[in-house]
C-alpha positions in Angstrom: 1.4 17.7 -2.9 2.6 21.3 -2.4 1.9 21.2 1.2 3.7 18.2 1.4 7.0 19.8 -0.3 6.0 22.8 2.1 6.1 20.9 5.3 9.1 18.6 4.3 11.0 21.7 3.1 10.6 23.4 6.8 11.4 20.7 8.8 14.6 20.4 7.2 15.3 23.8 7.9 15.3 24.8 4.2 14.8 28.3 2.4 12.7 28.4 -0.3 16.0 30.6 -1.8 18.1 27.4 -0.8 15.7 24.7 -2.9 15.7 26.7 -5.4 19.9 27.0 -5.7 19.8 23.6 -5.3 17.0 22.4 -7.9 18.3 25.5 -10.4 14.7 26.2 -10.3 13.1 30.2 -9.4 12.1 30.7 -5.4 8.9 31.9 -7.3 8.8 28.4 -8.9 9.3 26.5 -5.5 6.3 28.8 -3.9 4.0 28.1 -6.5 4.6 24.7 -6.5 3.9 24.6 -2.3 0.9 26.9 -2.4 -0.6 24.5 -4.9 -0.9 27.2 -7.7 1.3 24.8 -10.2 2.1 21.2 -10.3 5.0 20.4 -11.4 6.6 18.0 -14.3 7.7 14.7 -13.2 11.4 16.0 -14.0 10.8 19.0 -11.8 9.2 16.6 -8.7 12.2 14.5 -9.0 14.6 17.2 -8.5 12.9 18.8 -5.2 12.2 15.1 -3.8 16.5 14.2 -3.9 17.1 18.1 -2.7 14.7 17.4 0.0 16.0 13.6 1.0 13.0 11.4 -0.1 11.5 9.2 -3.1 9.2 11.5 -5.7 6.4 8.9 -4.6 6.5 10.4 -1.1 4.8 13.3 -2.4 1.8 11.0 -3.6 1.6 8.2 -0.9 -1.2 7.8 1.7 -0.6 8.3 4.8 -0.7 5.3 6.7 0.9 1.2 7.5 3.2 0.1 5.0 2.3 -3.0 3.1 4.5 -5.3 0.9 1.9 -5.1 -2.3 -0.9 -2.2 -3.2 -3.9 -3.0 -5.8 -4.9 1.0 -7.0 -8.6 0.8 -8.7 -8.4 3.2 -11.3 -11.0 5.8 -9.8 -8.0 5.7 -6.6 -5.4 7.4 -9.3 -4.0 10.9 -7.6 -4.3 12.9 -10.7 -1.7 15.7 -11.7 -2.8 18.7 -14.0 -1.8 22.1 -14.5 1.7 21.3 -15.1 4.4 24.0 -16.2 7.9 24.7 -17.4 9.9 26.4 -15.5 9.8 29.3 -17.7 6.4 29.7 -16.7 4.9 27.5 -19.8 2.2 24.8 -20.3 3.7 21.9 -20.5 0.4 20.5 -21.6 0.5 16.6 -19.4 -1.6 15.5 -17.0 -0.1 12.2 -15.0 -2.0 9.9 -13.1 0.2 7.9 -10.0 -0.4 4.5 -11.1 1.1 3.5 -7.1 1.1 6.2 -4.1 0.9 3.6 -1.1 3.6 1.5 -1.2 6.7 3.2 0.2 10.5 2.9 -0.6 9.5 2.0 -4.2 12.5 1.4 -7.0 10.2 2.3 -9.6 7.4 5.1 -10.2 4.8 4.3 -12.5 2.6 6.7 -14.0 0.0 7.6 -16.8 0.7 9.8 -18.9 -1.4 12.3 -20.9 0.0 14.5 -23.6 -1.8 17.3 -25.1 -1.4 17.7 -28.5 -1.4 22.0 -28.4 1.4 22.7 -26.6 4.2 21.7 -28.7 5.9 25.5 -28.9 7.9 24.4 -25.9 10.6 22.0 -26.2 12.1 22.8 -23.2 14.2 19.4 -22.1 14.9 18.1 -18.6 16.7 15.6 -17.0 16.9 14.2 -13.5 18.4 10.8 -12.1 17.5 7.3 -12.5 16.2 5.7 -15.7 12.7 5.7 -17.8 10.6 3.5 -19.5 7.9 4.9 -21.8 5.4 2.5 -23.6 3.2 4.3 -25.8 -0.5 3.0 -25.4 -2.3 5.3 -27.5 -1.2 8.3 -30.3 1.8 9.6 -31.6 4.5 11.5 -29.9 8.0 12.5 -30.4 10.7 12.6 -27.5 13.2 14.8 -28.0 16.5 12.9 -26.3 19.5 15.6 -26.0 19.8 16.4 -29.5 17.7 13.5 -31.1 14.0 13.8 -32.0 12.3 10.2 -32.2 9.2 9.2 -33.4 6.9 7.2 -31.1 3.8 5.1 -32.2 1.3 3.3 -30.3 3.2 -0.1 -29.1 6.4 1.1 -29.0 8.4 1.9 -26.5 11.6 3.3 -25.3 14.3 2.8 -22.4 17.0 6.1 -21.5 18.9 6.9 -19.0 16.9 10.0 -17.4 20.7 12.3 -17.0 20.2 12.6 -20.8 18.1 16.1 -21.5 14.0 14.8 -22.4 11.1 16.3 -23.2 8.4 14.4 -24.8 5.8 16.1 -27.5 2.5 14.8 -29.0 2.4 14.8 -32.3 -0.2 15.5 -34.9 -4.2 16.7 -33.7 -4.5 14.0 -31.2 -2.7 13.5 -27.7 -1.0 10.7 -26.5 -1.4 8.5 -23.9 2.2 6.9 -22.6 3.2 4.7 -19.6 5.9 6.2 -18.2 7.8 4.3 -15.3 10.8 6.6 -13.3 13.4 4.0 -11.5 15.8 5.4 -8.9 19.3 3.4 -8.9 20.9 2.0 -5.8 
């Protein structure tokens, strides 16, 4: 993914000093990210993919022909780990990219991990577009601007994305959580 960013940031004739104004993120932050030494949050991804002029899922697709419908066997899933805040924190998820070959997608689907230890940092983010979460396993608690809801398995919720998020596990388990990012038009 980070060579991606890398590649798509040059050939726009970008700084990493100028993605970084633009995403309010650290030029240390952007570098990391490209040289593969962090992975960033889904919030984070979003915010370089509309400074850079393309869909978050770019950064995940196969290259390759476009096709109108995908099928993605589980063991196919790009995995995401190693994600951080941007004040340098675990942020304690690991996503899975539940589509990467379909371009020009409305919606971005993913699986969701949360890890139950890292609940010191509540830093919130917000990005465009809209979110569905549908919790399939655990307990977890989203913190939306200044509310902090409590989500069990089978429930679900639907926000606006401008609205500051950050979502916690709660208790000694993690949380497993559909999360599906949709870009409006």
């Amino acid at each position: 993914m980070g060579n991606k960013i890398k590649a798509l940031r040059l050939s726009r004739r970008k700084t990493l000093q100028e993605v970084a104004d633009e995403t309010g993120f650290s030029p240390a932050l952007i570098s990391q990210i490209e040289n593969n030494n962090v992975s960033p949050p889904i919030a984070t991804l979003s915010r370089i993919a509309k400074v850079l002029g393309v869909s978050m899922g770019y950064f995940f697709r196969d290259e390759g022909p476009e096709h109108a419908y995908e099928v993605l066997r589980r063991e196919e899933r790009p995995v995401v780990t190693r994600v951080i805040s941007r004040t340098g924190g675990s942020h304690g998820y690991v996503y899975q990219a539940l589509t990467h070959r379909k371009r020009d997608k409305i919606m971005e689907p993913f699986l969701l991990y949360v890890d139950p230890g890292t609940r010191e940092d509540e830093t919130q983010y917000s990005h465009e577009g809209e979110e569905f979460l549908l919790m399939l396993e655990g307990e977890a608690e989203l913190l939306l601007e200044d509310q902090r809801i409590v989500l069990r398995e089978g429930d679900c919720v639907y926000f606006e994305s401008h609205l500051r998020h950050r979502l916690l596990a709660k208790g000694d388990q993690g949380a497993r959580v559909l999360a599906v990012l949709a870009k409006r038009h």
